[in-house]
N, C-alpha and C positions, 0 to 999 in steps of 0.2 A: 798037702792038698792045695792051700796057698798058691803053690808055686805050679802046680798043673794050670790051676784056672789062669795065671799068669799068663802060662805060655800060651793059653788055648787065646785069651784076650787079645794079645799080640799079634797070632796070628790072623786073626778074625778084621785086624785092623788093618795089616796088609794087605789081605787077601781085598779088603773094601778099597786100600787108595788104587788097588792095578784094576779094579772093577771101574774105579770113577774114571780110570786114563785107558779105558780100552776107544774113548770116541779119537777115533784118527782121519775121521771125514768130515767134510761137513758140506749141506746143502749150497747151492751156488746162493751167494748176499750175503752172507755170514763165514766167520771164522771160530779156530780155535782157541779158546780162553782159558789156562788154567790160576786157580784158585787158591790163595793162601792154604782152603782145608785139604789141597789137595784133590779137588775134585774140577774137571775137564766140559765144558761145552759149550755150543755154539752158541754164538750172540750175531744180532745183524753188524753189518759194515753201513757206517754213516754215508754220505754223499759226500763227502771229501775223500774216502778212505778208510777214513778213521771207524773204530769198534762206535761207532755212533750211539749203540744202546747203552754203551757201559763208560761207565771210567773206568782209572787204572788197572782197579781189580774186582770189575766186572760191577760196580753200583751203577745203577740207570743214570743219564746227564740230567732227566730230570723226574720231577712229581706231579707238577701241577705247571700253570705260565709262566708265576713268580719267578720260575727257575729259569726262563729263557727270554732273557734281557736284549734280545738281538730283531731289528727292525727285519730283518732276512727269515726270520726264523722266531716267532714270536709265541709258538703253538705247541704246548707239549701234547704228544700222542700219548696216554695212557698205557696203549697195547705193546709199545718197543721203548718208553721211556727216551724220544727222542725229540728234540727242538725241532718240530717243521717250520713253512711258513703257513702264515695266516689265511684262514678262510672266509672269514668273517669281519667283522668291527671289532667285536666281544674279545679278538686273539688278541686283537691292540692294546687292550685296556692296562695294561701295567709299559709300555714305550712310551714315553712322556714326552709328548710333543706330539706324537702322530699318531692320533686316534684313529684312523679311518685304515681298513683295509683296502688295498689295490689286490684283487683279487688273481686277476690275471698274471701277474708277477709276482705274488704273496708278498706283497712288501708293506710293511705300516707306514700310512705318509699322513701329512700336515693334515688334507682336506681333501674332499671329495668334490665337483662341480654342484652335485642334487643336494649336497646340503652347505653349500659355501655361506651362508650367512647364518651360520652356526656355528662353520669353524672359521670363517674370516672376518667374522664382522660386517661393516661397510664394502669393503674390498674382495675382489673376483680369487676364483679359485683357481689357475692356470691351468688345464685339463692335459697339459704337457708333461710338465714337473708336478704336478699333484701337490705345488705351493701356494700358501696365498701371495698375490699379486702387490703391488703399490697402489693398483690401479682403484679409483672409487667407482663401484659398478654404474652401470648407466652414465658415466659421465662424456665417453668420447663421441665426438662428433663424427661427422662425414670425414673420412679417410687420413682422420688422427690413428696413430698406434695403440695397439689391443694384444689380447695374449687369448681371450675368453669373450666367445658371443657376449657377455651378461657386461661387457666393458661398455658396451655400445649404447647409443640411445635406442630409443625404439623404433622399430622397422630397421634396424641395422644390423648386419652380421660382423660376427671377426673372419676378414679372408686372407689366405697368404698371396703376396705378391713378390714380383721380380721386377730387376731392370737389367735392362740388354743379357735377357735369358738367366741371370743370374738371382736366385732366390733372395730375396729380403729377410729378416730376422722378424718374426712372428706377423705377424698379418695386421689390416687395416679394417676400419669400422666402411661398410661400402652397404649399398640399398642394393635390391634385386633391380635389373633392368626390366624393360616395359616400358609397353606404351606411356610417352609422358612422363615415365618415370625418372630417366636421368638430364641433371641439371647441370650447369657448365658451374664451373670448369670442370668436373665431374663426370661430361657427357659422355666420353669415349667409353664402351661398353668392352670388357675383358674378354678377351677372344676366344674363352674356352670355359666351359660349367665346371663351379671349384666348390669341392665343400669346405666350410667353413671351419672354424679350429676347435671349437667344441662339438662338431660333428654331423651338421645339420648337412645333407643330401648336397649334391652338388646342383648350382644354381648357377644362372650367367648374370654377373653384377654390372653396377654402373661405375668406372674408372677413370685411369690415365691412361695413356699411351706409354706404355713399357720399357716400347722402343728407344723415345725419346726422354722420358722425367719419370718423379716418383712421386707419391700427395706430399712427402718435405719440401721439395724445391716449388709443388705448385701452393702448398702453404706460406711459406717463404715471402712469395709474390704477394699473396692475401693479407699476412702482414704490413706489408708496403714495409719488406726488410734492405736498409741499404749496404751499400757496397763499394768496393773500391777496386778490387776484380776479381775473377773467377776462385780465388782461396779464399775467398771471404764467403763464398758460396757452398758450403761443405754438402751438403744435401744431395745424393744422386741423382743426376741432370742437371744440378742447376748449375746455371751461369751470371757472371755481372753484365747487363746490358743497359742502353740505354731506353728509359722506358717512358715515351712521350715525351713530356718537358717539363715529368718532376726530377730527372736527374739518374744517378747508378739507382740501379735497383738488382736483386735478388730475381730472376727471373728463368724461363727453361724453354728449349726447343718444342716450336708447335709444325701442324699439318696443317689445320684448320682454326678459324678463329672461335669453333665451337668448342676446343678444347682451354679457351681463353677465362678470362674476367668476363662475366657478364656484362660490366660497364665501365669506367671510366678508363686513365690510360692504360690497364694491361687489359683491354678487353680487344684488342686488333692483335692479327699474328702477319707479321710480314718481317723485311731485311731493311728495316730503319732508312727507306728510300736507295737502296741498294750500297749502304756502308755498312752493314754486315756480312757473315760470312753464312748467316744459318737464318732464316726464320723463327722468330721468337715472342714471343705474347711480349706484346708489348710497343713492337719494334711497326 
């Protein structure tokens, strides 16, 4: 009798593994997975390829966030056991360093802009990189370098600029123009409404001439930086010229003496009584 119910067992168990391996489809997203016990079914396909629901042999990649250590993919989904990315802040909480979700990208980064003095400290939030800055916020002046409006003083934006068409590397602290509002050397007003880096509406600011200099070469001059010739001049635009009759100076091609010093000797823009080659604040 023993050995009836054997056979009957036996076959009950076969007849169950060709039952488990009769799936030979499987819905589009998913594939075929079979199973140490012998038994066959579909699992989703990850976004690489890969069975993303499962490991080797078919256990979910994860349970909970703990289990997905990845700034890309910080988010375990319950419903498929798979590492998404991030939705929220809360996905972040276990990637150490970058608390803050960029949601648009799902990526965990350093800091956020709206909460930069929380995750920077003193220093800006870069709304580029989603890193904190070197910069200490509020500290740069009229058309020093910035990365983040909040670098600027106040009434000042972060904008990008160029010289001779060619884009600059992160932008400068610059005022809106208006009546009254742009001040030399400063005066020349940017010829087209730019929004600023953190995001504010495009506006028409108060600048340089593009064409000719950059605020480094016209800072340069404000320094009362000297020189010996045009390499010592690093700054785009600038040149060594002679500037009144304190000697070489750090200086840059002008149009108008409005684009000058307001006063003493860089505040004339002419060709040094015609022994230059260019017109230059100073000259």
């Amino acid at each position: 009798m023993s050995r009836v119910l054997w056979v009957i067992a036996l076959a009950m168990l076969i007849g169950g593994a060709n039952c488990a391996r009769e799936t030979v489809s499987c819905p589009e997203g998913t594939a075929i997975v079979d199973f140490e016990n012998g038994g066959r079914e579909c699992v989703p396909i990850g976004p690489d390829g890969g069975l993303g629901g499962t490991g080797g042999m078919g256990n979910p990649e994860c349970e909970d966030d703990l289990d997905c250590p990845f700034e890309e993919a910080s988010r375990c989904d319950p419903s498929s056991g798979i590492c998404e990315p991030c939705l929220e802040d809360v996905d972040c909480a276990g990637i150490d360093g970058l608390p803050r979700c960029e949601a648009e990208e799902g990526l965990c980064v350093q800091c956020a802009p709206a909460t930069e003095a929380m995750d920077c400290g003193e220093r800006s939030c870069d709304p580029a990189t989603r890193e904190c800055s070197d910069i200490v916020r509020g500290s740069r002046a009229e058309c020093e370098a910035c990365v983040s409006d909040s670098d600027c003083m106040e009434a000042f934006m972060c904008v990008p600029m160029e010289f001779g068409n060619v884009p600059l590397r992160g932008g400068y602290c610059l005022r809106r123009s208006g009546p009254e509002q742009c001040t030399q050397p400063f005066a020349f007003p940017l010829p087209d409404a730019r929004e600023s880096l953190s995001g504010a509406a495009p506006a028409l600011y108060c600048g340089v001439n593009e064409n000719l200099t950059s605020c480094e070469a016209v800072q340069a001059l404000v320094d009362n930086q000297g020189c010996g010739d045009d390499f010592d001049c690093v700054a785009p635009g600038g040149i060594c010229r002679q500037v009144g009759s304190i000697g070489l100076r750090c200086t840059y091609a002008c149009s108008f003496a409005t684009q000058c010093l307001e006063e003493d000797s860089g505040s004339t823009c002419g060709d040094a009584s015609g022994t230059a080659e260019e017109n230059y604040c100073g000259g």
